[in-house]
Backbone atoms as SQL, in Angstrom:
CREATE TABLE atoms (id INTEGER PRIMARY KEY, chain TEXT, resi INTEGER, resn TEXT, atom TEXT, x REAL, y REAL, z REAL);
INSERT INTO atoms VALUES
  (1, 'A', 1, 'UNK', 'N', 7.273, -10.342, -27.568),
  (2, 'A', 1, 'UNK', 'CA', 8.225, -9.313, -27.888),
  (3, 'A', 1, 'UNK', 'C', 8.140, -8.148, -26.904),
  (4, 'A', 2, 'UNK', 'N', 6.723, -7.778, -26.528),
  (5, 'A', 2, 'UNK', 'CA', 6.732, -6.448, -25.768),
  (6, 'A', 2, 'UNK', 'C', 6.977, -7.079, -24.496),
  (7, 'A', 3, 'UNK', 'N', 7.204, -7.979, -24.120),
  (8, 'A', 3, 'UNK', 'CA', 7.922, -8.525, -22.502),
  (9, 'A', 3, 'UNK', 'C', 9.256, -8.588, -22.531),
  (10, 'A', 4, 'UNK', 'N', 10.189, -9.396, -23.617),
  (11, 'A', 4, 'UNK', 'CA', 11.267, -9.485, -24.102),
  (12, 'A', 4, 'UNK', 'C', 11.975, -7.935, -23.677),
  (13, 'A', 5, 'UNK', 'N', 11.701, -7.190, -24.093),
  (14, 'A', 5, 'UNK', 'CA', 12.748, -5.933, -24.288),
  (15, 'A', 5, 'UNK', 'C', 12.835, -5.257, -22.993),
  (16, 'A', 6, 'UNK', 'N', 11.453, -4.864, -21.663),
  (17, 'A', 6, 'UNK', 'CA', 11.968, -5.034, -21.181),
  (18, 'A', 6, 'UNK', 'C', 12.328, -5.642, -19.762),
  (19, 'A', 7, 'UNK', 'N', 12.796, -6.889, -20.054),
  (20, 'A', 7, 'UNK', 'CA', 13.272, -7.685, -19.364),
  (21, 'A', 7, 'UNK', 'C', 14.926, -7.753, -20.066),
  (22, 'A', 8, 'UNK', 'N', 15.044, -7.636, -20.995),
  (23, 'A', 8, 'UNK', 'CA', 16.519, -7.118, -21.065),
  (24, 'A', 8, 'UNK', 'C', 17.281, -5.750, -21.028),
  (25, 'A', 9, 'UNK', 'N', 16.367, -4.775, -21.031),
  (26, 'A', 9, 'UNK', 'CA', 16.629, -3.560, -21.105),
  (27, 'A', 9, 'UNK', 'C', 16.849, -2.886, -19.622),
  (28, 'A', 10, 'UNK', 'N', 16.453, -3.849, -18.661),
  (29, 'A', 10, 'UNK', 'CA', 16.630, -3.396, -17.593),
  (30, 'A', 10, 'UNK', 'C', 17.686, -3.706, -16.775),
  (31, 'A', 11, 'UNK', 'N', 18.537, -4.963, -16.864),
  (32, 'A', 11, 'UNK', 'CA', 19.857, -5.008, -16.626),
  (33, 'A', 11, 'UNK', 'C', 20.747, -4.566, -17.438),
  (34, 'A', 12, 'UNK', 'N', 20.717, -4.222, -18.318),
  (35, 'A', 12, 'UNK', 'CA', 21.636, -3.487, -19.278),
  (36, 'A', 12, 'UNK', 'C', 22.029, -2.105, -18.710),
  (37, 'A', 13, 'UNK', 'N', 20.373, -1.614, -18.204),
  (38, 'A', 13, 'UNK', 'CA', 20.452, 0.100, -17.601),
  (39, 'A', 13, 'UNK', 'C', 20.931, -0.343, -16.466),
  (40, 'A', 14, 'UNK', 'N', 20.981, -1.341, -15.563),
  (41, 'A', 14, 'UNK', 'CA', 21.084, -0.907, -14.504),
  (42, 'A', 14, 'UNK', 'C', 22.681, -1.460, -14.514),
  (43, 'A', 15, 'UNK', 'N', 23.446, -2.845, -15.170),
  (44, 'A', 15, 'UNK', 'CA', 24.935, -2.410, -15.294),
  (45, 'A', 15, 'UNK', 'C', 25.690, -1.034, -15.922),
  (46, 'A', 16, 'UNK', 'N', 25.241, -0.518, -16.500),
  (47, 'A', 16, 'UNK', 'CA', 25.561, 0.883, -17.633),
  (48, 'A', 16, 'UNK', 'C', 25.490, 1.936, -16.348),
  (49, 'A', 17, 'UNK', 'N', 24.768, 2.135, -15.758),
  (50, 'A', 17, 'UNK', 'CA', 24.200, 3.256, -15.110),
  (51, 'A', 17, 'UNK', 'C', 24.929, 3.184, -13.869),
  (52, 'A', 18, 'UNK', 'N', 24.988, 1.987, -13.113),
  (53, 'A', 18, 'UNK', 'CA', 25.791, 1.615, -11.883),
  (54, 'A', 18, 'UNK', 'C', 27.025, 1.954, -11.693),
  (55, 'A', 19, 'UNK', 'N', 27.772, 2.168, -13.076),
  (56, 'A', 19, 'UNK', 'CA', 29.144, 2.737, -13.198),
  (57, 'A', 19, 'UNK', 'C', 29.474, 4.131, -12.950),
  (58, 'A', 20, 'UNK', 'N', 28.063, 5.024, -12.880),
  (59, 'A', 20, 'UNK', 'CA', 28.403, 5.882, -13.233),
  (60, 'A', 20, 'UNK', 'C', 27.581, 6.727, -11.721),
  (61, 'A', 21, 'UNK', 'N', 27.313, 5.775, -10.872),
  (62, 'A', 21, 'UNK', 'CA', 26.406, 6.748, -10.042),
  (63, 'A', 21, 'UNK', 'C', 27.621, 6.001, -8.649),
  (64, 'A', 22, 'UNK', 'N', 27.124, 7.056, -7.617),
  (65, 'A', 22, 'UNK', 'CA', 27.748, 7.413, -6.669),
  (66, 'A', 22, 'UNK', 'C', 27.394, 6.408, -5.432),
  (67, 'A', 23, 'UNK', 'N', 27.721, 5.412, -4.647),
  (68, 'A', 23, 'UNK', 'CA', 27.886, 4.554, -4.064),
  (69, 'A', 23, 'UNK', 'C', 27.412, 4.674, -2.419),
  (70, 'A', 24, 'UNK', 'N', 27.739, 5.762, -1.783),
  (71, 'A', 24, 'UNK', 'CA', 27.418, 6.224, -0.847),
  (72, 'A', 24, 'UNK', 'C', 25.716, 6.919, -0.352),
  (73, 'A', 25, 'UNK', 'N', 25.323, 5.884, 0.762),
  (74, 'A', 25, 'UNK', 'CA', 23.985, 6.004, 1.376),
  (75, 'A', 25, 'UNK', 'C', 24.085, 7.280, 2.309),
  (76, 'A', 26, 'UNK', 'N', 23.028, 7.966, 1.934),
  (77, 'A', 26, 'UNK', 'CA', 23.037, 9.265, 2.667),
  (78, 'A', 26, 'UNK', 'C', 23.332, 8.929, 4.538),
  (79, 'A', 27, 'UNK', 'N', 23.694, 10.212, 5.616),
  (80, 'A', 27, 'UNK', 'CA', 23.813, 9.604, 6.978),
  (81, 'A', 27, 'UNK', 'C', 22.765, 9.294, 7.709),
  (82, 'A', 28, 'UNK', 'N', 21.955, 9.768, 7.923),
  (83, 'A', 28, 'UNK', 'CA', 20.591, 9.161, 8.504),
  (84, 'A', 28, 'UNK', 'C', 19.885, 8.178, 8.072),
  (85, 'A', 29, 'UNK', 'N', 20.890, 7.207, 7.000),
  (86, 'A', 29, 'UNK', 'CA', 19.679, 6.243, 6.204),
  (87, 'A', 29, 'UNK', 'C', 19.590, 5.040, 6.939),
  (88, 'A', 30, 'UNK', 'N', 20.824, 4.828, 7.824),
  (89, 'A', 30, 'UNK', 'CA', 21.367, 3.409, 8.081),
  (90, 'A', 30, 'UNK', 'C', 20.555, 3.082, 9.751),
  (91, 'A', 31, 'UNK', 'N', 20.668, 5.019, 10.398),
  (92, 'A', 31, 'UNK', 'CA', 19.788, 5.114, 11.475),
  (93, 'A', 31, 'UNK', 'C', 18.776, 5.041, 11.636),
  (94, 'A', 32, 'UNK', 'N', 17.754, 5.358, 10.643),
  (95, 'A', 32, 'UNK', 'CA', 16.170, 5.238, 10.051),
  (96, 'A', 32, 'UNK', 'C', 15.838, 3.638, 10.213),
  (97, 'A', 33, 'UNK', 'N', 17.069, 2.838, 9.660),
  (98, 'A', 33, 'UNK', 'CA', 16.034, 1.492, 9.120),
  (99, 'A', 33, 'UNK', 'C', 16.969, 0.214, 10.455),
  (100, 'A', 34, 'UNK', 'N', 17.741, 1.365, 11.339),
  (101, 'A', 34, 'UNK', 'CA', 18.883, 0.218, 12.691),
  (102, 'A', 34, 'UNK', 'C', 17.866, -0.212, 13.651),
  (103, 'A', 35, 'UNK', 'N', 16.535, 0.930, 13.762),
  (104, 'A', 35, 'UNK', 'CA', 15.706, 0.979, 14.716),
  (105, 'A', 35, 'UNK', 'C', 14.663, 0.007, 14.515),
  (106, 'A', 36, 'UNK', 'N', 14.320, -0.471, 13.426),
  (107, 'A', 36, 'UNK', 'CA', 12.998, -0.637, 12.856),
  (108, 'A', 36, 'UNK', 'C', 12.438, -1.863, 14.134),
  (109, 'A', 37, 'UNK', 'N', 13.529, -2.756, 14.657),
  (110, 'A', 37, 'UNK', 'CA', 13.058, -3.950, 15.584),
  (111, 'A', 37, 'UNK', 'C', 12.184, -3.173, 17.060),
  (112, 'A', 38, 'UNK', 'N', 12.928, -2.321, 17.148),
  (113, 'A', 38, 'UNK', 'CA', 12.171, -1.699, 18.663),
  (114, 'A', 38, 'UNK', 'C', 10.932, -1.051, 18.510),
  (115, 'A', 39, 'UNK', 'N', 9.864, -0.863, 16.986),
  (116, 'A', 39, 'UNK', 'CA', 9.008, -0.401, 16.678),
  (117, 'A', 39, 'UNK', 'C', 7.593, -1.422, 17.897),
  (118, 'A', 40, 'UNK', 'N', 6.282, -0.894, 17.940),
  (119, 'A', 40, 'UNK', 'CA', 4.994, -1.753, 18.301),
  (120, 'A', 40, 'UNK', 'C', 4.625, -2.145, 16.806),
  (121, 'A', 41, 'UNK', 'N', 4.487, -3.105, 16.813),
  (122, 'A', 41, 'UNK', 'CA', 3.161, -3.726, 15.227),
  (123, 'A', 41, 'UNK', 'C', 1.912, -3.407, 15.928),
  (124, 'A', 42, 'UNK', 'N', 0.900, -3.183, 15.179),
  (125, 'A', 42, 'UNK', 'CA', -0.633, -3.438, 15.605),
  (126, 'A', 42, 'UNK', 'C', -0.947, -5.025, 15.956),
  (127, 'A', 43, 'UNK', 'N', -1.668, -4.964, 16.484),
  (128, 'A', 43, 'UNK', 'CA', -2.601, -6.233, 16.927),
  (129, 'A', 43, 'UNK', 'C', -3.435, -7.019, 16.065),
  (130, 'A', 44, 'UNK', 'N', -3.691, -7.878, 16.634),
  (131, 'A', 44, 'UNK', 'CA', -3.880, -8.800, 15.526),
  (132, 'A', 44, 'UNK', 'C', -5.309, -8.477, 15.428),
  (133, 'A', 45, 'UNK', 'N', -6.177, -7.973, 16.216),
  (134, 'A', 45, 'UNK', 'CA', -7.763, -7.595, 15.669),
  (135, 'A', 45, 'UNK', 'C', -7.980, -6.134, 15.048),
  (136, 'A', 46, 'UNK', 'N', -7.169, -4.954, 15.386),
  (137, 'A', 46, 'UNK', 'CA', -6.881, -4.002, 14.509),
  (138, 'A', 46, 'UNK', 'C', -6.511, -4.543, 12.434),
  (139, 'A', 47, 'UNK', 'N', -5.709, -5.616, 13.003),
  (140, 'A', 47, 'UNK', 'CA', -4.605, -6.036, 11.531),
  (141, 'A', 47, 'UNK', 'C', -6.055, -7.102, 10.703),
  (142, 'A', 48, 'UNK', 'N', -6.939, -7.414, 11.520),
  (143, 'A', 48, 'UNK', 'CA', -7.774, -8.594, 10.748),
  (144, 'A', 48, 'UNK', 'C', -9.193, -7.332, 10.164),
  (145, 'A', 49, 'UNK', 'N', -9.349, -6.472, 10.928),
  (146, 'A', 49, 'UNK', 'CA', -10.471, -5.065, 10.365),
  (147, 'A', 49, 'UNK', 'C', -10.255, -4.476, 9.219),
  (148, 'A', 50, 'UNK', 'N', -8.806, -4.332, 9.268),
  (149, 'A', 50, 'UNK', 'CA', -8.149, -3.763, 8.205),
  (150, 'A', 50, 'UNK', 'C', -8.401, -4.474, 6.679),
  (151, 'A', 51, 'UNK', 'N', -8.145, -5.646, 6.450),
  (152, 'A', 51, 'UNK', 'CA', -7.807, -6.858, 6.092),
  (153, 'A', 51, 'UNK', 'C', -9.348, -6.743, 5.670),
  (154, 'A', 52, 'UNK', 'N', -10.338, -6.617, 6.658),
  (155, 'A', 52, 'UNK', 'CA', -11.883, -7.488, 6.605),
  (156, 'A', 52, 'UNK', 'C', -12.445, -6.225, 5.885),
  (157, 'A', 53, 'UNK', 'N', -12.154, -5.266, 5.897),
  (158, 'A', 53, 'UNK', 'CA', -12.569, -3.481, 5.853),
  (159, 'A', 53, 'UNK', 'C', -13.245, -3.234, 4.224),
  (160, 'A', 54, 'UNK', 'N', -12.440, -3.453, 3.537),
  (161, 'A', 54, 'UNK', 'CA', -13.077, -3.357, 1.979),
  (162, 'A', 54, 'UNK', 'C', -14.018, -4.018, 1.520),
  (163, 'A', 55, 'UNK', 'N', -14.012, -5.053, 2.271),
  (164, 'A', 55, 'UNK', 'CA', -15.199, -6.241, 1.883),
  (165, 'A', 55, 'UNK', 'C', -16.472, -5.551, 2.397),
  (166, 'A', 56, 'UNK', 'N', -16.497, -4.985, 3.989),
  (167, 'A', 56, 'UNK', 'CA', -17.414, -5.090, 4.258),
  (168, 'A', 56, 'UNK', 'C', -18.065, -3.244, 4.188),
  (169, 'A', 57, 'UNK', 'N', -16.860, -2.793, 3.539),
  (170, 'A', 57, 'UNK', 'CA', -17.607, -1.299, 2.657),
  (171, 'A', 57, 'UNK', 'C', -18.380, -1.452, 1.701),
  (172, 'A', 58, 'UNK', 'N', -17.869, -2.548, 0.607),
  (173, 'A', 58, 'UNK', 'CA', -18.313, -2.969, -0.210),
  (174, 'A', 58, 'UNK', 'C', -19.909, -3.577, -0.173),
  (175, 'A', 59, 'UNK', 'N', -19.914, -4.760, 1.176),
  (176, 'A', 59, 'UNK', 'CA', -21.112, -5.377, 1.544),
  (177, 'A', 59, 'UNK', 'C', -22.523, -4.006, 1.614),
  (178, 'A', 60, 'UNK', 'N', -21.673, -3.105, 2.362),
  (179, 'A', 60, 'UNK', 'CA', -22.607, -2.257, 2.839),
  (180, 'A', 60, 'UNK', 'C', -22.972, -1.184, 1.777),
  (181, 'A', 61, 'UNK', 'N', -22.248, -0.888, 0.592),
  (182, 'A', 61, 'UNK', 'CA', -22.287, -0.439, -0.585),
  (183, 'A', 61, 'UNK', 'C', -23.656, -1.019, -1.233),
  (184, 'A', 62, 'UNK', 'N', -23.186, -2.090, -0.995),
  (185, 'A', 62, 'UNK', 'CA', -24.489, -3.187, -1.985),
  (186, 'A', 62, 'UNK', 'C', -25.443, -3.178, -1.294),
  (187, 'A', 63, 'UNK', 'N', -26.180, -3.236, -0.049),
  (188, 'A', 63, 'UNK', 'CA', -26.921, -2.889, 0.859),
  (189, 'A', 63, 'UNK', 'C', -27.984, -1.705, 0.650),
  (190, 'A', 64, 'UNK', 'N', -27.100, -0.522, 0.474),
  (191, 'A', 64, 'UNK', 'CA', -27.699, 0.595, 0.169),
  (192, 'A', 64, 'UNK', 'C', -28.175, 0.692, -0.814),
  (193, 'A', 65, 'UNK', 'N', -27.700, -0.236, -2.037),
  (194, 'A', 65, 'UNK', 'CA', -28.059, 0.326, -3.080),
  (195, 'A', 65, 'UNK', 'C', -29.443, -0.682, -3.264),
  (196, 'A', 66, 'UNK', 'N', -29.454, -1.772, -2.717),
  (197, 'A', 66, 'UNK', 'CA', -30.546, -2.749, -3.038),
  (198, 'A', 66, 'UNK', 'C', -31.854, -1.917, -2.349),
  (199, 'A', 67, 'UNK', 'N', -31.364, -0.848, -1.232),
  (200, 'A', 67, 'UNK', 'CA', -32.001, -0.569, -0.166),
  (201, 'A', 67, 'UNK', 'C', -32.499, 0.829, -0.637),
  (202, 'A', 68, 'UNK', 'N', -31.847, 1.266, -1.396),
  (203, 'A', 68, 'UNK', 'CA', -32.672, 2.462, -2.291),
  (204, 'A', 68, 'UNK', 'C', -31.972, 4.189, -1.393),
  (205, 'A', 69, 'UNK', 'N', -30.867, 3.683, -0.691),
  (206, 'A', 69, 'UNK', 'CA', -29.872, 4.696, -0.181),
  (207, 'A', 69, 'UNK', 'C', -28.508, 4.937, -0.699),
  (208, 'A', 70, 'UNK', 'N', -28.920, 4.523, -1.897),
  (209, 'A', 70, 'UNK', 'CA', -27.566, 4.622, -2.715),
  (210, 'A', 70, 'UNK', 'C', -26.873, 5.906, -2.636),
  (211, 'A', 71, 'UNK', 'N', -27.338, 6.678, -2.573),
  (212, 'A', 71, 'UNK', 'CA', -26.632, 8.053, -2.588),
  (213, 'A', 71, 'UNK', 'C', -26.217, 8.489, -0.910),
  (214, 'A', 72, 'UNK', 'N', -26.440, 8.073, 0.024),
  (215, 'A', 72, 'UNK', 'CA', -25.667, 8.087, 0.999),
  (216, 'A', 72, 'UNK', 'C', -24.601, 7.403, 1.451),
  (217, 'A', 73, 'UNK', 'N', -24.855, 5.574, 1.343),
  (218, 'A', 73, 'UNK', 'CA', -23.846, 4.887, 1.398),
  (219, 'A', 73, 'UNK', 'C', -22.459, 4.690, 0.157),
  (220, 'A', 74, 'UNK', 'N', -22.992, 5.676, -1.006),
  (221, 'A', 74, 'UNK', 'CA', -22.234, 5.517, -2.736),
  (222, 'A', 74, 'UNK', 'C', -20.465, 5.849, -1.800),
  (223, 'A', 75, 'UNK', 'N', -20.438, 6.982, -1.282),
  (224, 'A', 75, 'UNK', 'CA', -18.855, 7.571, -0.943),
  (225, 'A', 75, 'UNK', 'C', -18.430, 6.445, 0.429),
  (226, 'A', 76, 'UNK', 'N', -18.775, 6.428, 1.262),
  (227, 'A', 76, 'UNK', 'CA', -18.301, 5.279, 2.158),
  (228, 'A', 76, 'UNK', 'C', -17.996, 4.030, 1.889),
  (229, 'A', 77, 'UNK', 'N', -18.454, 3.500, 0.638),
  (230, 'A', 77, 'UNK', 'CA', -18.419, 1.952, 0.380),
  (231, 'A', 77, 'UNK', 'C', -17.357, 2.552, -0.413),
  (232, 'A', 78, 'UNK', 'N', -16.360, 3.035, -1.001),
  (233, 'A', 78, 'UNK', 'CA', -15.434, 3.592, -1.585),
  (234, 'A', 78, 'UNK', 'C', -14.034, 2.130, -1.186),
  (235, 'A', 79, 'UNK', 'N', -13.219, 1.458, -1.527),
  (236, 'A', 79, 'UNK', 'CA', -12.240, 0.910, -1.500),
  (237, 'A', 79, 'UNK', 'C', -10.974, 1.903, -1.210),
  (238, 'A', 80, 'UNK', 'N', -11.332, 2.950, -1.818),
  (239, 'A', 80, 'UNK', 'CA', -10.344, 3.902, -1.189),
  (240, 'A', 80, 'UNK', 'C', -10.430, 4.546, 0.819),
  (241, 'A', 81, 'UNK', 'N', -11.592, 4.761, 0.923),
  (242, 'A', 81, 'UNK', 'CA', -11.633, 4.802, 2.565),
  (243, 'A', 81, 'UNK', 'C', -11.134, 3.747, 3.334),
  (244, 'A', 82, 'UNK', 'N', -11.309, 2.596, 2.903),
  (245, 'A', 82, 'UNK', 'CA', -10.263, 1.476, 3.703),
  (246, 'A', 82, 'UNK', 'C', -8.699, 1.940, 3.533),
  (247, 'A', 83, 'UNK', 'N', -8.256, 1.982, 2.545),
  (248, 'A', 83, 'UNK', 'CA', -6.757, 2.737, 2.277),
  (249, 'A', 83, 'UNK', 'C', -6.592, 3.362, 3.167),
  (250, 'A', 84, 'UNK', 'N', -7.519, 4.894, 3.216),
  (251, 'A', 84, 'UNK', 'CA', -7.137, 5.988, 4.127),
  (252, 'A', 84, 'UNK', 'C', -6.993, 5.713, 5.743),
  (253, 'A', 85, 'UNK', 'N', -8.023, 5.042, 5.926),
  (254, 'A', 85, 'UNK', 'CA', -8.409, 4.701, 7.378),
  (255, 'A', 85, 'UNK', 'C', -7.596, 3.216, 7.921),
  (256, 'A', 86, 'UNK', 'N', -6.913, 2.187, 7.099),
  (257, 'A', 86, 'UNK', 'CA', -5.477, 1.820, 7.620),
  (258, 'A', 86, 'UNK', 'C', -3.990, 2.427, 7.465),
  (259, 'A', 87, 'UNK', 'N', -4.164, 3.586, 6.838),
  (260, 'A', 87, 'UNK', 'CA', -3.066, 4.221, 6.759),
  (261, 'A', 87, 'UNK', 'C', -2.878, 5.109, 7.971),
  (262, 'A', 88, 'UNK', 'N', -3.753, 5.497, 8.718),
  (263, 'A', 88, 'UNK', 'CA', -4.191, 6.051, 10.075),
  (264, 'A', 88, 'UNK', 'C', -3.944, 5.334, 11.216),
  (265, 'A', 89, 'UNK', 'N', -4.568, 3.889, 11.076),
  (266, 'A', 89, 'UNK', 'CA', -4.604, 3.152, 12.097),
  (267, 'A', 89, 'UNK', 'C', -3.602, 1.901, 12.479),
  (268, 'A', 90, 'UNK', 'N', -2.462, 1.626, 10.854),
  (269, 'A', 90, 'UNK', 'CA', -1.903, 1.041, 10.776),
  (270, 'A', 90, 'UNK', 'C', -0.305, 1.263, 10.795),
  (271, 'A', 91, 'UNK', 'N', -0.459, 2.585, 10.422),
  (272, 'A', 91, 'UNK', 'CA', 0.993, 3.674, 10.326),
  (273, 'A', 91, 'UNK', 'C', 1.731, 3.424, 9.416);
């Protein structure tokens, strides 16, 4: 039942609502996303660090702590510093 409702409640809002909203994409939207092919991607050993990065915060998390440096390595082994630090390096 609590999946049921909404899975119907959401095309309902979105025919109901569609009638009533305004159709037109702002002007810079179409220029933002015309470009996107002429962008650089990262590389493929940047893109595999990234990828490899949480695991091996994690590894080194567990390390410290077996290792009795838990309180230095506790904030670096964080899953969130991988986030931050491909959001930097990945754009």
């Amino acid at each position: 039942m609590k999946i049921g409702i909404p899975m119907l409640t959401g095309p309902v809002f979105g025919s109901c609502i569609s009638k009533r909203m305004d159709g037109q994409a702002p002007e810079g939207l179409a220029d933002q996303f015309s470009n996107i092919h002429n962008r650089e991607h990262p590389g493929f050993g940047i893109t595999l660090i990234m990828i490899l990065m949480p695991f091996l915060l994690m590894l080194i998390g567990a390390f410290g702590a077996v290792f009795g440096e838990d309180s230095i390595l506790e904030n670096r082994s964080s899953p969130y510093v991988s986030v931050v630090v491909s959001f930097f390096t990945l754009g």
